[in-house]
TITORFI-291903 format. One line per field, with one value per atom (N, C-alpha, C): atom name; x, y, z; residue number from 1; residue in three letters. Coordinates in steps of 0.001 Angstrom, whole numbers, plus 500000, padded with zeros to 6 digits. Atoms other than C-alpha are relative to their C-alpha. Last residue first. Layout:
BEGIN
atom	c(CA;...)
east	c(X;...)
north	c(Y;...)
up	c(Z;...)
seq	c(NUM;...)
type	c(ALA;...)
***
This chain:
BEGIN
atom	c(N;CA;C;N;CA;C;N;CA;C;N;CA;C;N;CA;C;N;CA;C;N;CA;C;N;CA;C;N;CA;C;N;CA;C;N;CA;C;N;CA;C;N;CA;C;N;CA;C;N;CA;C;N;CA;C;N;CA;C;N;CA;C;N;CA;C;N;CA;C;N;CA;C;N;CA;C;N;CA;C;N;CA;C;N;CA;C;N;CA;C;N;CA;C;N;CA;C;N;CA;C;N;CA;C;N;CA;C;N;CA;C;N;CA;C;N;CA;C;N;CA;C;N;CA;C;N;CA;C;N;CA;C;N;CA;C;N;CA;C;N;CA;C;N;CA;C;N;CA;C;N;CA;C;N;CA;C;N;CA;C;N;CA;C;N;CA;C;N;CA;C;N;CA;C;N;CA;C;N;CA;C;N;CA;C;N;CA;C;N;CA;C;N;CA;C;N;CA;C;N;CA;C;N;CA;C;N;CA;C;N;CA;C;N;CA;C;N;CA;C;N;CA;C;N;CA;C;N;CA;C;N;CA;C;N;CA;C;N;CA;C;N;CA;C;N;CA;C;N;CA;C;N;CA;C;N;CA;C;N;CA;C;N;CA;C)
east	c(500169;151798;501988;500353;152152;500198;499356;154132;499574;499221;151884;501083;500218;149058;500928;499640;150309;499127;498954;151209;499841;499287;147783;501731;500653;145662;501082;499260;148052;499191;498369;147564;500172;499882;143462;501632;500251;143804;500007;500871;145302;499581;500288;148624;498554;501353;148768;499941;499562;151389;498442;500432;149707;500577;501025;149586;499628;500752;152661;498797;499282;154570;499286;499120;154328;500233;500985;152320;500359;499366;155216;499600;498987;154564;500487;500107;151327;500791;498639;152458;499529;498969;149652;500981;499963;148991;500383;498516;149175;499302;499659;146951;501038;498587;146244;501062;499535;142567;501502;500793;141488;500761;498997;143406;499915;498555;141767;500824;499953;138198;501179;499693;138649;500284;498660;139860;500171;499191;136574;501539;501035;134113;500839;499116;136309;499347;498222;135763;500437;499429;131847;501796;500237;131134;500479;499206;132271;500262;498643;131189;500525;500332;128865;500784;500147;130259;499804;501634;131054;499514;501109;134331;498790;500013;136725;498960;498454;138188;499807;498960;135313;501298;500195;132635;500930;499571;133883;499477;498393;134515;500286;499598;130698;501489;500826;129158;500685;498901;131828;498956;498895;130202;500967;499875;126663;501314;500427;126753;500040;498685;128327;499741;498858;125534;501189;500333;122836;501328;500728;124394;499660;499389;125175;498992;500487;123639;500725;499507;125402;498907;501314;124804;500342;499761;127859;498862;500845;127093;500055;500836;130163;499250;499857;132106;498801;501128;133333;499827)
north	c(501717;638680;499723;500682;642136;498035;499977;644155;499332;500497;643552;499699;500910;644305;498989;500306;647448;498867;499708;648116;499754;501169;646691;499950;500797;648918;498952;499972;652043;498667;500225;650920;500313;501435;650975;499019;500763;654371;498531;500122;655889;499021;501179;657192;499721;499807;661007;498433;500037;661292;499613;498966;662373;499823;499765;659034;501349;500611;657740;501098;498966;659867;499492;498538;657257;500932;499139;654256;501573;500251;652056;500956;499306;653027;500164;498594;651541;500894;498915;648429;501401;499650;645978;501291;499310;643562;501184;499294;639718;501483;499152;637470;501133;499572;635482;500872;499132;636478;499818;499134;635347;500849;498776;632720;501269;500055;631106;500938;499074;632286;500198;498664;630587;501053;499418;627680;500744;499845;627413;500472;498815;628140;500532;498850;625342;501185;499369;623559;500442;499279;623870;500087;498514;623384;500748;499626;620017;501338;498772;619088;500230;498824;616216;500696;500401;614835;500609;500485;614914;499831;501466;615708;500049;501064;618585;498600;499909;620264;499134;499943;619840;499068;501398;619829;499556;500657;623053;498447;500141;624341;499108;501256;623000;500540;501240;625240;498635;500311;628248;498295;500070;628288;499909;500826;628384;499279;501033;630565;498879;499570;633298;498810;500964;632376;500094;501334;632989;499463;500260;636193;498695;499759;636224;500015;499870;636889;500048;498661;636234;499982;500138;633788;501368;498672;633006;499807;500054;630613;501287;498768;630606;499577;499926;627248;501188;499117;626553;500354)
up	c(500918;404223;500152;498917;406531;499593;499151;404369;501087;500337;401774;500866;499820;403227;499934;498463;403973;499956;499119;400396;501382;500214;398920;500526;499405;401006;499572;498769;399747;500983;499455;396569;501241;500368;397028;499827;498592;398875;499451;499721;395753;501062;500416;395523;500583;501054;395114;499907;500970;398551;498969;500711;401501;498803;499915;402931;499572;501182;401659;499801;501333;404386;498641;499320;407385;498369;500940;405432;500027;501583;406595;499308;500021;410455;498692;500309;410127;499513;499720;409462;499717;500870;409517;500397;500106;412193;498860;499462;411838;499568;500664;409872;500681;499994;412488;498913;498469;413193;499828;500332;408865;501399;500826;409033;500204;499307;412261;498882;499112;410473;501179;500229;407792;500903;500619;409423;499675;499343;411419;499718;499232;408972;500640;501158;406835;500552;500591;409651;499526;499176;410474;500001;499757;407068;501336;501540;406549;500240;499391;410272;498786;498801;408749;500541;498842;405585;501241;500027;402194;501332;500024;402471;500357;498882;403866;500317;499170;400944;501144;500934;398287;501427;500315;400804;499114;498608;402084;500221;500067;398498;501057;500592;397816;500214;499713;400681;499496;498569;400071;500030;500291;396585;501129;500775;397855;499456;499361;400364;499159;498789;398256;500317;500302;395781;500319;499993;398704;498555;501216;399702;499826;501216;403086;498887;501230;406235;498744;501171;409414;499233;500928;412938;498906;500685;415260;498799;500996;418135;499479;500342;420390;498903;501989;421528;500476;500140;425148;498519)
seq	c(76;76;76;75;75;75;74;74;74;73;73;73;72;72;72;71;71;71;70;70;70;69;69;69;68;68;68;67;67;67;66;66;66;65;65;65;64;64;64;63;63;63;62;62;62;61;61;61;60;60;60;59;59;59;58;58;58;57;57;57;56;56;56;55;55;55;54;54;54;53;53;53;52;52;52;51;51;51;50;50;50;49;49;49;48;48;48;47;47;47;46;46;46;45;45;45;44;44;44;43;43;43;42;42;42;41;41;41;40;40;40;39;39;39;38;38;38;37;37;37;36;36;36;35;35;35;34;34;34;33;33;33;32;32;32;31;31;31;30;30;30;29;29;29;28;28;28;27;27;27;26;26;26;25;25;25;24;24;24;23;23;23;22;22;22;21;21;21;20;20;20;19;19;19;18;18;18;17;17;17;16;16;16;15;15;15;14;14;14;13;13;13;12;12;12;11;11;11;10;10;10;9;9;9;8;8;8;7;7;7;6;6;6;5;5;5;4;4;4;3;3;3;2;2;2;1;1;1)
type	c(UNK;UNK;UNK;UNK;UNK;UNK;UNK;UNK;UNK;UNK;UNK;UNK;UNK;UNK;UNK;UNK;UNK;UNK;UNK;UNK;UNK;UNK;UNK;UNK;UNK;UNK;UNK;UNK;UNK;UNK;UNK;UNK;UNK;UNK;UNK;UNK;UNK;UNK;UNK;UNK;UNK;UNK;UNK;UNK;UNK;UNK;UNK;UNK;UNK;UNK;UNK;UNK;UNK;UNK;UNK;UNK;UNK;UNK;UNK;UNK;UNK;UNK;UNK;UNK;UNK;UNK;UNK;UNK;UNK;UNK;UNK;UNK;UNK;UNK;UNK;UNK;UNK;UNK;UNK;UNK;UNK;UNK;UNK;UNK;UNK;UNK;UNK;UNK;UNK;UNK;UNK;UNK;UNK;UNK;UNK;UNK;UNK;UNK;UNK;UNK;UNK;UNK;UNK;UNK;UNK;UNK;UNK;UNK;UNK;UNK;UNK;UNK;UNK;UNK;UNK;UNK;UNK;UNK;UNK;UNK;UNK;UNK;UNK;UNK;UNK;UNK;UNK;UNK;UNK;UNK;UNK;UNK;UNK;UNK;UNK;UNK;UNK;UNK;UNK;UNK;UNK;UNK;UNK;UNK;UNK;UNK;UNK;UNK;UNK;UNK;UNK;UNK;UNK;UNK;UNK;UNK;UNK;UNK;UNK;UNK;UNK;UNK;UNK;UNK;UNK;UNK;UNK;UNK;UNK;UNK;UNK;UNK;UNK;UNK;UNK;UNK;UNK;UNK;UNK;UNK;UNK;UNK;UNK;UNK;UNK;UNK;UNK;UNK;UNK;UNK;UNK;UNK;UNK;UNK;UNK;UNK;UNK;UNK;UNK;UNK;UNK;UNK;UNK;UNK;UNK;UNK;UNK;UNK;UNK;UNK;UNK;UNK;UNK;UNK;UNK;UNK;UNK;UNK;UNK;UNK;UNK;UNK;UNK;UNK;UNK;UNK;UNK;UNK)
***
């Protein structure tokens, strides 16, 4: 069974994924739908992050952008 997924990007977003996914998977029909596809397999297995890590951070004076890269970290 396959899903039809429809977005809006920017057009030079679109552009630069366009030639990576001709780059990586050749000149050739289904280019796009695989690297569409792979991204989007990375993208769901990525794994959960650790809430439990952030336990006590979160009132500490670090800024939400470190604390994004700390529980990412712990997840990678």
């Amino acid at each position: 069974m396959v899903e039809v997924i429809k977005a809006e990007v920017e057009e030079a977003l679109a552009k630069k994924f366009r030639k990576k996914a001709m780059e990586v998977y050749g000149y050739k029909k289904g280019a796009m739908k695989m690297a569409l596809e792979d991204l989007m397999r990375r993208f769901a297995s990525r794994g959960k992050a650790d809430w439990g890590a952030l336990k006590g951070v979160l009132v500490s004076e670090v800024s939400a952008v470190e604390l994004q890269h700390r529980a990412w970290r712990k997840v990678d």
